[in-house]
N, CA, C and O atoms as a DFTB+ gen file, in Angstrom:
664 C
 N C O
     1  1       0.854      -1.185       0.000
     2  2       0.000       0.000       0.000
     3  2       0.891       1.237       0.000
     4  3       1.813       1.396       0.800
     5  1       0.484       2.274      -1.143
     6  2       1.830       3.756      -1.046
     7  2       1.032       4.306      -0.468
     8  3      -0.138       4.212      -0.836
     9  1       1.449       5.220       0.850
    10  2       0.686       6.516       0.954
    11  2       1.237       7.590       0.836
    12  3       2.387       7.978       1.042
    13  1      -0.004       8.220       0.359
    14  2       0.585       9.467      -0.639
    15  2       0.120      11.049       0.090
    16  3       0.631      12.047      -0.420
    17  1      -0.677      11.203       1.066
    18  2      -0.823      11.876       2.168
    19  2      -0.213      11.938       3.863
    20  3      -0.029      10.852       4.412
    21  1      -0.047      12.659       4.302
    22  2      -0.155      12.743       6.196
    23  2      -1.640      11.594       6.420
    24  3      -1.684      10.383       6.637
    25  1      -2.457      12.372       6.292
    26  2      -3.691      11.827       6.868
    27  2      -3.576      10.346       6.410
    28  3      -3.426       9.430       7.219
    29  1      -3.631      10.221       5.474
    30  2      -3.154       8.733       5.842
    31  2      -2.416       7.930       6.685
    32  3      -2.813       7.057       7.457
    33  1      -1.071       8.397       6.407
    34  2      -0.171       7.767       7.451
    35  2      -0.602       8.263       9.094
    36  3      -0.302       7.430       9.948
    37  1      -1.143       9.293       9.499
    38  2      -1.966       9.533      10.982
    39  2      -3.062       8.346      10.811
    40  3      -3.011       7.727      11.874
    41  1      -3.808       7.878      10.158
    42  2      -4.676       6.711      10.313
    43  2      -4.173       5.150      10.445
    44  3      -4.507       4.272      11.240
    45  1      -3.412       5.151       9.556
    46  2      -2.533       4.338       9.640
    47  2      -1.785       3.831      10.883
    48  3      -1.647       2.661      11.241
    49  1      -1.273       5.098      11.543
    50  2      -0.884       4.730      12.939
    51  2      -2.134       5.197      13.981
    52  3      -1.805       5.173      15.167
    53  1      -3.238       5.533      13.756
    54  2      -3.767       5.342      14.771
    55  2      -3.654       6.935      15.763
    56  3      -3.833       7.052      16.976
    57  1      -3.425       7.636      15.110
    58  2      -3.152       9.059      16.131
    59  2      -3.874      10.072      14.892
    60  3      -4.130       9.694      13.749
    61  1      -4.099      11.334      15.409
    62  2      -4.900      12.165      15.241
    63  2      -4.022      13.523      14.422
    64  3      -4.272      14.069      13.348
    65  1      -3.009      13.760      15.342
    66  2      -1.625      14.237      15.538
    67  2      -0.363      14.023      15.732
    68  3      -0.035      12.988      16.311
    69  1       0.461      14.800      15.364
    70  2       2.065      14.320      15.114
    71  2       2.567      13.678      16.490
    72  3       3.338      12.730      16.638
    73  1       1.749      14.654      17.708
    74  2       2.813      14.807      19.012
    75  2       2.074      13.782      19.605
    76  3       2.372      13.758      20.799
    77  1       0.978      12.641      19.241
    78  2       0.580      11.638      19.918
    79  2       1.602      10.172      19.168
    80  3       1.398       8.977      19.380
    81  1       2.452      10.653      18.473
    82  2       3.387       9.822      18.051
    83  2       4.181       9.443      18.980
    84  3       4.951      10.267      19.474
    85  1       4.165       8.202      19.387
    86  2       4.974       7.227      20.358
    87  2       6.284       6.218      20.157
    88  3       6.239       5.251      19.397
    89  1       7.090       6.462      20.695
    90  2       8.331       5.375      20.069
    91  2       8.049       4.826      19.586
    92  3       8.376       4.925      18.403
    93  1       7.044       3.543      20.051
    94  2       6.447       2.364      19.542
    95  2       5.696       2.445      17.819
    96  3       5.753       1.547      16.980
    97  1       5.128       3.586      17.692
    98  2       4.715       4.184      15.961
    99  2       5.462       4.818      15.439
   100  3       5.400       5.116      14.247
   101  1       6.699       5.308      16.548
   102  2       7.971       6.393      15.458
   103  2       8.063       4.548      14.380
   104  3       7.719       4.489      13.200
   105  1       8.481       3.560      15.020
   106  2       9.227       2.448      14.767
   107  2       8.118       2.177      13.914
   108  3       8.663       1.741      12.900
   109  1       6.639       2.174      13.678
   110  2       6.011       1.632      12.800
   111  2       6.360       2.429      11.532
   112  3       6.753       1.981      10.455
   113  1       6.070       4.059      11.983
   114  2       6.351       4.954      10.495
   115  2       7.224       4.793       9.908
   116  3       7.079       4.924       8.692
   117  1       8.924       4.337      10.564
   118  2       9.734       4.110      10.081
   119  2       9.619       2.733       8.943
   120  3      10.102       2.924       7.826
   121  1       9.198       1.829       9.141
   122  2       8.711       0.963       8.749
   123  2       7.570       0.987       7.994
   124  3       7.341      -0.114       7.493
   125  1       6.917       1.680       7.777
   126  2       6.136       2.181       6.427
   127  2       6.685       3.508       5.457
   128  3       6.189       4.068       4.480
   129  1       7.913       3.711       6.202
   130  2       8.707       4.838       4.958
   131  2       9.095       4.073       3.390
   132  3       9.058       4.797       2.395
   133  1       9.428       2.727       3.247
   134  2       9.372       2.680       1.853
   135  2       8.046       2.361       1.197
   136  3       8.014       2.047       0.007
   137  1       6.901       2.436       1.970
   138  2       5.749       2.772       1.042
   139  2       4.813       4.194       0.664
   140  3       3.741       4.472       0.127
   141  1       6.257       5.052       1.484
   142  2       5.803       6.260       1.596
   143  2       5.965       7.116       0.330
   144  3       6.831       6.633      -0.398
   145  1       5.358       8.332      -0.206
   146  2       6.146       9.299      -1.205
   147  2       6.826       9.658      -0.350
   148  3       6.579       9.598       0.855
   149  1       7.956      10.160      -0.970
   150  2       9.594      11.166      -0.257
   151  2       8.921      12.251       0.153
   152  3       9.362      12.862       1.126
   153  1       8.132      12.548      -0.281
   154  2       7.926      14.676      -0.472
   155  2       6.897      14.305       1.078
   156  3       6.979      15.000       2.091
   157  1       6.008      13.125       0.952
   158  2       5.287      12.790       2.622
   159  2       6.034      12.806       3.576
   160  3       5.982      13.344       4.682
   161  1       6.812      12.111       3.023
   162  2       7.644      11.505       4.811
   163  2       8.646      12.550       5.271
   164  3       8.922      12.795       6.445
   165  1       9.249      13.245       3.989
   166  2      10.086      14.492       4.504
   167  2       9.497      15.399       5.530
   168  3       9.920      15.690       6.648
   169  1       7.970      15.939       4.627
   170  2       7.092      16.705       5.610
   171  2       6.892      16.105       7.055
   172  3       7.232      16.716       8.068
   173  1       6.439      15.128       7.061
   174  2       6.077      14.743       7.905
   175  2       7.454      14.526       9.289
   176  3       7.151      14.548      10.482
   177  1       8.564      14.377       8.912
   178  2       9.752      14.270       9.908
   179  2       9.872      16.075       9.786
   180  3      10.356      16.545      10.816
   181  1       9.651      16.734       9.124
   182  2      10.088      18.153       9.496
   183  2       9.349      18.449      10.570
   184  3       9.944      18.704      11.617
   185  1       8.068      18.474      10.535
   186  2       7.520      18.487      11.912
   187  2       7.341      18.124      13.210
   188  3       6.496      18.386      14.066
   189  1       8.697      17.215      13.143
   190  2       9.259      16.590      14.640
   191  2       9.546      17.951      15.141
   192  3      10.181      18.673      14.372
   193  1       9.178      18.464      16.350
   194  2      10.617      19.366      17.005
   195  2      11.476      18.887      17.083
   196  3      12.419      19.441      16.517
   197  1      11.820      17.316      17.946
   198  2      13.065      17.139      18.475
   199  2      13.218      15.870      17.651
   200  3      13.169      14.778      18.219
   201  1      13.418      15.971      16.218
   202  2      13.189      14.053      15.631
   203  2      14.406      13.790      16.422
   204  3      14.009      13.030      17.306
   205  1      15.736      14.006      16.608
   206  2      16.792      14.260      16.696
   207  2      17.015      13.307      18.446
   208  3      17.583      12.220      18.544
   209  1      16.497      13.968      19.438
   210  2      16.379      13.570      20.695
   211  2      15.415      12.073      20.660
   212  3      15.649      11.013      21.241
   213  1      14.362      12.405      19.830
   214  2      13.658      11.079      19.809
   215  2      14.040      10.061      18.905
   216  3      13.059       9.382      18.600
   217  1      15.111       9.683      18.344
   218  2      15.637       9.304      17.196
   219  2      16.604       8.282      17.900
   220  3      16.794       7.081      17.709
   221  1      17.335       9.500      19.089
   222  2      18.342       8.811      19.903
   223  2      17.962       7.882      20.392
   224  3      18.533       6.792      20.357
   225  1      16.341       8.266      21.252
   226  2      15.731       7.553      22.353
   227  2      15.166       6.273      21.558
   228  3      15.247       5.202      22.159
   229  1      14.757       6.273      20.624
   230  2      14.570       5.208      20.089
   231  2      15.578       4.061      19.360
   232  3      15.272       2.950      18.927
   233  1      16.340       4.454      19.375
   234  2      18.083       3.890      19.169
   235  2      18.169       3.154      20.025
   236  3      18.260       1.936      19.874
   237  1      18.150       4.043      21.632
   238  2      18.644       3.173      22.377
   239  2      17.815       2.176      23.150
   240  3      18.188       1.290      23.919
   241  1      16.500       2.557      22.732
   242  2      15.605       1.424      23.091
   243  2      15.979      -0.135      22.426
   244  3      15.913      -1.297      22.827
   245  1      16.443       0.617      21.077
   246  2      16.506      -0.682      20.157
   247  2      17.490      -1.351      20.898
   248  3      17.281      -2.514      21.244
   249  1      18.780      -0.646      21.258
   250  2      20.142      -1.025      21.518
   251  2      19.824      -2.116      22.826
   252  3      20.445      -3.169      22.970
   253  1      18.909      -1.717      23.589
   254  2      18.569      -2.125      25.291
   255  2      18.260      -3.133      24.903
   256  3      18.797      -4.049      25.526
   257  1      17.193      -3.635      23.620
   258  2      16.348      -4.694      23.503
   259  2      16.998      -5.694      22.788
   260  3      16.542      -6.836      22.854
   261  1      18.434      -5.360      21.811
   262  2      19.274      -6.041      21.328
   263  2      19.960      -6.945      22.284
   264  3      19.957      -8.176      22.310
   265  1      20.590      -6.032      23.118
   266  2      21.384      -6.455      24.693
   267  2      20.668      -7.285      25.290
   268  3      21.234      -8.262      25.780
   269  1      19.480      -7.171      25.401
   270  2      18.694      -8.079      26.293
   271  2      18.849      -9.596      25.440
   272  3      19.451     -10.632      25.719
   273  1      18.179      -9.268      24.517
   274  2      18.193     -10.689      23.623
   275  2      19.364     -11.322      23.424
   276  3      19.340     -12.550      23.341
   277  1      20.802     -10.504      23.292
   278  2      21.909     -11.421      23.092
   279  2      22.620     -11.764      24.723
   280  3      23.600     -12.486      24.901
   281  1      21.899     -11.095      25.730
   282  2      22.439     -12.403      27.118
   283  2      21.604     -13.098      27.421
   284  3      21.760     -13.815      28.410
   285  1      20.157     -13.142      26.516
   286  2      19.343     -14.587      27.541
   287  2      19.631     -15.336      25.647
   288  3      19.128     -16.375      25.219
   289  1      20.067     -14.892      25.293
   290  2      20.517     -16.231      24.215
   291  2      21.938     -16.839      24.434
   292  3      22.354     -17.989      24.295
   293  1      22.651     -15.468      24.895
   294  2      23.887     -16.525      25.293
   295  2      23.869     -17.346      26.446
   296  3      24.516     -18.393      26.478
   297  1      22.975     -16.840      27.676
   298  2      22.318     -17.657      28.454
   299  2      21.786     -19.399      28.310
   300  3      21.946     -20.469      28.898
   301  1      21.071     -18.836      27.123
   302  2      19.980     -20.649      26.848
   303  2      21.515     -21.110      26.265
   304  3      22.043     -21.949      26.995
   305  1      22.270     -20.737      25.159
   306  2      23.686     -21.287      24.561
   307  2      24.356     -21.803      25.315
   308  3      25.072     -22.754      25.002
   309  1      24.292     -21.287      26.549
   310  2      25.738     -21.735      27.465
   311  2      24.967     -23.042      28.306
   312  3      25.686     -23.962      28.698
   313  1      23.406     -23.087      28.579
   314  2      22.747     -24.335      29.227
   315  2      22.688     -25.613      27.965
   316  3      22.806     -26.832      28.095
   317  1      22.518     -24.992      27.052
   318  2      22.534     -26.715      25.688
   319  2      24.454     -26.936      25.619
   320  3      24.891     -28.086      25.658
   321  1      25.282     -25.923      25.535
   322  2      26.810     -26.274      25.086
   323  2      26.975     -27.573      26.386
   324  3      27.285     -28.753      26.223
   325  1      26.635     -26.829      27.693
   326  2      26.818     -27.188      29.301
   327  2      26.637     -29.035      29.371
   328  3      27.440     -29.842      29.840
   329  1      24.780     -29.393      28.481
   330  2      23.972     -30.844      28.436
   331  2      25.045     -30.996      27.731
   332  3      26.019     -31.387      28.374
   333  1      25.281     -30.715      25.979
   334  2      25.978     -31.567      25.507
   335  2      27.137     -32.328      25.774
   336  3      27.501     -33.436      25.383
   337  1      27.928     -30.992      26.973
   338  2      28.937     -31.900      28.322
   339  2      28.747     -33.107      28.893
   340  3      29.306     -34.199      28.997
   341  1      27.720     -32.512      29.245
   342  2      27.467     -33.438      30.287
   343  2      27.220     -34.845      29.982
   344  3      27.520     -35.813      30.681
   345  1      26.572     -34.830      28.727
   346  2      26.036     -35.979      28.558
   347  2      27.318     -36.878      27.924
   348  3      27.423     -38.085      28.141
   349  1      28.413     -36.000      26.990
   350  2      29.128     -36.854      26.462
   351  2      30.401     -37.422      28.069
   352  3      30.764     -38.579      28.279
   353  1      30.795     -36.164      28.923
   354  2      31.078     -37.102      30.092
   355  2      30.534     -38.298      30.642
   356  3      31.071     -39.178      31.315
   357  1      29.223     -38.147      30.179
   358  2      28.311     -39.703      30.949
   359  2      28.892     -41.001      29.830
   360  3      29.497     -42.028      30.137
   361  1      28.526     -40.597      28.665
   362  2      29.263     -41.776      28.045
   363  2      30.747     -42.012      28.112
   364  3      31.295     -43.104      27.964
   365  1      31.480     -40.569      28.412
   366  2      32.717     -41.747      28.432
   367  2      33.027     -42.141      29.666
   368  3      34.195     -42.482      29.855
   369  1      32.332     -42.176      30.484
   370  2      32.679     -42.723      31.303
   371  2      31.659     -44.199      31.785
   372  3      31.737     -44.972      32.740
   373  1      30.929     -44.122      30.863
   374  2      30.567     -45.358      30.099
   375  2      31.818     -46.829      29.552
   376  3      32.187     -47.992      29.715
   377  1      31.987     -45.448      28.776
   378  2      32.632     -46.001      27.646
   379  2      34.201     -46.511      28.616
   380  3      35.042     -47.275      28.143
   381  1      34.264     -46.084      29.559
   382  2      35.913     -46.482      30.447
   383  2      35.221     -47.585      31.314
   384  3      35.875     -48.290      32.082
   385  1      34.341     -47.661      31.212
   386  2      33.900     -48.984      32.226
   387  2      34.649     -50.400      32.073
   388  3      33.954     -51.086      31.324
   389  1      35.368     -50.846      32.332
   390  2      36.210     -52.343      32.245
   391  2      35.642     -52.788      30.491
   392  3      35.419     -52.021      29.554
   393  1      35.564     -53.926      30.533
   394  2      35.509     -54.693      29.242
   395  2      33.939     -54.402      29.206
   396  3      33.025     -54.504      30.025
   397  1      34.053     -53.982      27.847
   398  2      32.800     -53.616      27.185
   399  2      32.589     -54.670      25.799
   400  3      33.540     -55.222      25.246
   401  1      31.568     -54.778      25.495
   402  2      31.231     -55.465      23.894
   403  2      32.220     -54.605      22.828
   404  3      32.816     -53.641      23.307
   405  1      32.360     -54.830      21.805
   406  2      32.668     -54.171      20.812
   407  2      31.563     -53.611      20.193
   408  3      31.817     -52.648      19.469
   409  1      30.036     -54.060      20.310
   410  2      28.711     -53.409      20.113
   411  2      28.487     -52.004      20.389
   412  3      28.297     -50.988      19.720
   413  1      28.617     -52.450      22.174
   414  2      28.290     -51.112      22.751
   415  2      29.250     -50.069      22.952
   416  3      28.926     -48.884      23.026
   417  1      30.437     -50.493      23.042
   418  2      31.635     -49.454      22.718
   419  2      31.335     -48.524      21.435
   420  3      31.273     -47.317      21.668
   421  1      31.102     -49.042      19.828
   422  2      30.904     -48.576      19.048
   423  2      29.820     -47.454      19.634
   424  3      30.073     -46.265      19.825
   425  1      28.635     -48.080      19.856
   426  2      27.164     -47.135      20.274
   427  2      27.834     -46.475      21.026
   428  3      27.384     -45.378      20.693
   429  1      28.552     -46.250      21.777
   430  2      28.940     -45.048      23.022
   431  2      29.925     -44.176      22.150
   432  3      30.001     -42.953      22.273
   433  1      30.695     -44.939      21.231
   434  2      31.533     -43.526      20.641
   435  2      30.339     -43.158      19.705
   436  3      30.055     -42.070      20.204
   437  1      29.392     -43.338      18.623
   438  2      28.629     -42.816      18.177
   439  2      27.825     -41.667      18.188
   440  3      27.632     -40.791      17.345
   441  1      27.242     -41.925      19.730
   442  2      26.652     -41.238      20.394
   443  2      27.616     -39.861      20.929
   444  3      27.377     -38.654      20.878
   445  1      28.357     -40.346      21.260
   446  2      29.466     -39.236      21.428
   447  2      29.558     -37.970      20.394
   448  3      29.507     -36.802      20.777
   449  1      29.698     -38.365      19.046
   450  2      29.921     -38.256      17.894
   451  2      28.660     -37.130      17.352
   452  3      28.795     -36.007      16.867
   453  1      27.384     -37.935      17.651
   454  2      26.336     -37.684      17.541
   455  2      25.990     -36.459      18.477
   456  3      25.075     -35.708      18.137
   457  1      26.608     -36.259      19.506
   458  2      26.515     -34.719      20.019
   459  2      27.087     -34.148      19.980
   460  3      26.745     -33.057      20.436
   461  1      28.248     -34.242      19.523
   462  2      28.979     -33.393      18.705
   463  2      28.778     -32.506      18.061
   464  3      29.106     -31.328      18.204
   465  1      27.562     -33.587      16.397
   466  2      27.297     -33.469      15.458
   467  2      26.314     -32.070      16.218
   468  3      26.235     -30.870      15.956
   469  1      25.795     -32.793      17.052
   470  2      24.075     -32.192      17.354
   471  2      24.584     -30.507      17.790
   472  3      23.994     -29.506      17.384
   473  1      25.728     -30.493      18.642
   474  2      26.206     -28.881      18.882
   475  2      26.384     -28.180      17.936
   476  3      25.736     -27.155      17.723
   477  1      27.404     -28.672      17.128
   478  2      27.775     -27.675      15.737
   479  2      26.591     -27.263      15.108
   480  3      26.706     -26.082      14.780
   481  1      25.422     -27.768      14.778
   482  2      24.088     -27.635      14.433
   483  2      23.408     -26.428      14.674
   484  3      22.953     -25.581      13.906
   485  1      23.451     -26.589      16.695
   486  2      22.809     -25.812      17.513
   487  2      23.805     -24.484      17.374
   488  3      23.296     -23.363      17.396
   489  1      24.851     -24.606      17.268
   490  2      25.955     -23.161      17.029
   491  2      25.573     -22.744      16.313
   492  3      25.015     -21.672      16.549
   493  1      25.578     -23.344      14.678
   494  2      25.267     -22.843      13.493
   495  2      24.073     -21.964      13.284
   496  3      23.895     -20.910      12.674
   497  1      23.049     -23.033      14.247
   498  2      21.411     -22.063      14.364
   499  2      21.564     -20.761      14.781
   500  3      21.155     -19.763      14.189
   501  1      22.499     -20.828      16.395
   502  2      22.583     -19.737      16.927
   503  2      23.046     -18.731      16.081
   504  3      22.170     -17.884      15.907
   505  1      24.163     -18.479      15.442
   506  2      25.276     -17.872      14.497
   507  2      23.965     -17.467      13.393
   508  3      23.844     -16.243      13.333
   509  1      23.043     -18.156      12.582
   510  2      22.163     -17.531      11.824
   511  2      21.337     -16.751      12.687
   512  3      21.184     -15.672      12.115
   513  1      20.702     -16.750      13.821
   514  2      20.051     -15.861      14.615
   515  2      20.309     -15.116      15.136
   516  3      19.380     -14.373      15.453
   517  1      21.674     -14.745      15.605
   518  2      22.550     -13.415      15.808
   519  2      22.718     -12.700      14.297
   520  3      22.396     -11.513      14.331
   521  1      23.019     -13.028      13.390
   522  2      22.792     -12.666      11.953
   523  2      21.631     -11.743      11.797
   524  3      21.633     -10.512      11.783
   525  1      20.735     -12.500      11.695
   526  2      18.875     -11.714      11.511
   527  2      18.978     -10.694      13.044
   528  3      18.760      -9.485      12.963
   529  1      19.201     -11.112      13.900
   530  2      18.797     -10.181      14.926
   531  2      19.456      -8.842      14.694
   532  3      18.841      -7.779      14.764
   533  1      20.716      -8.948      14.419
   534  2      21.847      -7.704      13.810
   535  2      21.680      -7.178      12.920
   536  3      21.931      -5.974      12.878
   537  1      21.133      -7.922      11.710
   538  2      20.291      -7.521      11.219
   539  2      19.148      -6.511      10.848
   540  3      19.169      -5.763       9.871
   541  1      17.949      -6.627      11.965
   542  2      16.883      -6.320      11.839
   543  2      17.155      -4.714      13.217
   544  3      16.305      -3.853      13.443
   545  1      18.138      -4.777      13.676
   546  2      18.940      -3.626      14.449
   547  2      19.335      -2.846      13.925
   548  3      19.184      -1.707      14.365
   549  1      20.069      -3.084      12.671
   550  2      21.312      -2.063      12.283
   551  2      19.810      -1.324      11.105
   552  3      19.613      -0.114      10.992
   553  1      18.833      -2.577      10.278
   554  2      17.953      -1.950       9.483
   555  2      17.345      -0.827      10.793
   556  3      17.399       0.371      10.518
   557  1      16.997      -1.076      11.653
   558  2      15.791      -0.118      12.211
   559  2      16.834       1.242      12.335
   560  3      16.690       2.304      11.729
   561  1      17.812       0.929      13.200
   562  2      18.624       2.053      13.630
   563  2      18.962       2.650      12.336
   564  3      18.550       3.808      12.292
   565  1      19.624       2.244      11.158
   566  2      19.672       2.712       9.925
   567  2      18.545       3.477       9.584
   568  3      18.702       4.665       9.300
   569  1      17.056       2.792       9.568
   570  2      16.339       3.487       8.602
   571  2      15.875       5.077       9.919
   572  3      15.344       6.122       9.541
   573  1      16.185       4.838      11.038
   574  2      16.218       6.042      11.644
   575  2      16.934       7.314      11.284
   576  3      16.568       8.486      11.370
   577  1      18.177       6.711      10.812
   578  2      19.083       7.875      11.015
   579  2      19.072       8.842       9.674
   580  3      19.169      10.063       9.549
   581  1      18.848       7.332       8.349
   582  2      18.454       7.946       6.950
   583  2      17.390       9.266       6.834
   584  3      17.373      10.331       6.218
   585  1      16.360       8.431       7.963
   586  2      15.313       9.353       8.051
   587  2      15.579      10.437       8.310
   588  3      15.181      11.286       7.513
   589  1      16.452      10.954       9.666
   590  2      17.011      12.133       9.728
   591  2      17.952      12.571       9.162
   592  3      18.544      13.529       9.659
   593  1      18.288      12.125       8.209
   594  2      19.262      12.627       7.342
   595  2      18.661      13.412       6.536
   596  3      18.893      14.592       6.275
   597  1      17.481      12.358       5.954
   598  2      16.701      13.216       4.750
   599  2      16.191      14.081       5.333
   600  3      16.499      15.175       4.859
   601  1      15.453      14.138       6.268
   602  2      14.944      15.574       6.724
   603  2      16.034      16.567       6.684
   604  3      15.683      17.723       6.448
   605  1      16.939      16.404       6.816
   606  2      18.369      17.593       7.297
   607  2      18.734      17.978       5.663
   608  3      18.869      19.154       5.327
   609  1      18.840      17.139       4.941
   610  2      19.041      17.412       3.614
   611  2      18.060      17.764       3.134
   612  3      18.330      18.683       2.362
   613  1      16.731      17.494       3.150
   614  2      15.527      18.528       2.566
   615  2      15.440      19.778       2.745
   616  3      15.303      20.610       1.848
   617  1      15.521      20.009       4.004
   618  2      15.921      21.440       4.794
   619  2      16.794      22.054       4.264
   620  3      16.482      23.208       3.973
   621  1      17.972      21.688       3.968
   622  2      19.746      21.982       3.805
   623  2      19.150      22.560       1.878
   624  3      19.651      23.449       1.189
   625  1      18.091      21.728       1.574
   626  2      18.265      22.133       0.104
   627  2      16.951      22.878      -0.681
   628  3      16.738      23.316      -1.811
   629  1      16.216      22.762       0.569
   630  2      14.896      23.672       0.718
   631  2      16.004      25.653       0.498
   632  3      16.229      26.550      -0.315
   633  1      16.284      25.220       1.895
   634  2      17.344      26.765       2.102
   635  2      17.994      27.239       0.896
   636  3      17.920      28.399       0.490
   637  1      18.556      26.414       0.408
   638  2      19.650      26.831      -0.672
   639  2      18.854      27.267      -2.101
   640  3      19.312      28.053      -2.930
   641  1      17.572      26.580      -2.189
   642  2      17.016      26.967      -3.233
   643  2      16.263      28.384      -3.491
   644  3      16.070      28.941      -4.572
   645  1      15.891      28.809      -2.181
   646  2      15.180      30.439      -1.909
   647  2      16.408      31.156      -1.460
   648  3      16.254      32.156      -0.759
   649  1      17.227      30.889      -1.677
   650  2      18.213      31.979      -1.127
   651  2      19.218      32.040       0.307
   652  3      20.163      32.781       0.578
   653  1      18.487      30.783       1.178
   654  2      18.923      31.124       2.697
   655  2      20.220      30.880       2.961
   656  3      20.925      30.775       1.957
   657  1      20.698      30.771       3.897
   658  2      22.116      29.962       4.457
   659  2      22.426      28.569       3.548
   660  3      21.714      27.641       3.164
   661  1      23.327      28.780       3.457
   662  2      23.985      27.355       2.653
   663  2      25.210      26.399       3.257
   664  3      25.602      25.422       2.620
């Protein structure tokens, strides 16, 4: 869907007015800026007073909520690395038990083997989900800052075209 008005995008988020705009819908508008016209969304960030202060604050919300997510993931990481210990200590010490079959010796290094296999897996998952999460951070914080960029450069070239400061 493009919108090609304010009033739209105020319906869209649900507010009436600019200054009932809440972190939580700065982050939606931001996120409906590439279905926006340029000449909308410029207007519409010129009329921040402070996009600038709230830009930050929403940065570092993002930043807080990044942080959070990468210690209760390194958290759950460090309880599955911890089992896969544990469990391969249980087999070898299985596996050191006096005379064993040649059956079950095999099955105990297997298994061994097999959680091994099963960690590198669970790393790999992790390693793609720090990816997307960094990801979907650097896009938000990015499309923040673009945003105030373009406003600063609309301004910067608004001025220059009537005559003002350059």
């Amino acid at each position: 869907m493009g919108y090609s008005s304010e009033l739209e995008i105020k319906r869209e988020l649900g507010i009436e007015t600019w200054r009932e705009l809440s972190k939580d819908k700065l982050l939606r508008f931001v996120a409906m800026m590439p279905d926006m016209d340029t000449e909308v969304a410029l207007k519409v960030v010129e009329q921040f007073p402070s996009f600038k202060d709230f830009a930050v604050e929403v940065v570092g919300a993002v930043e807080t909520a990044y942080e959070s997510t990468l210690k209760t993931n390194e958290r759950s990481g460090d309880h599955v690395h911890d089992a896969y210990g544990d469990i391969r200590t249980i087999l070898k010490a299985e596996l050191d038990k006096g005379e064993l079959p040649w059956e079950q010796r095999r099955w105990l290094v297997e298994q061994i083997q097999e959680t091994g296999r099963q960690q590198f897996i669970k790393d790999s998952e992790n390693k793609r989900f720090l990816d997307s999460v960094l990801g979907k951070v650097v896009m938000g914080a990015g499309g923040i800052v673009v945003l105030g960029l373009a406003a600063l450069g609309g301004r910067v070239l608004e001025q220059r075209g009537t005559g003002g400061p350059s």
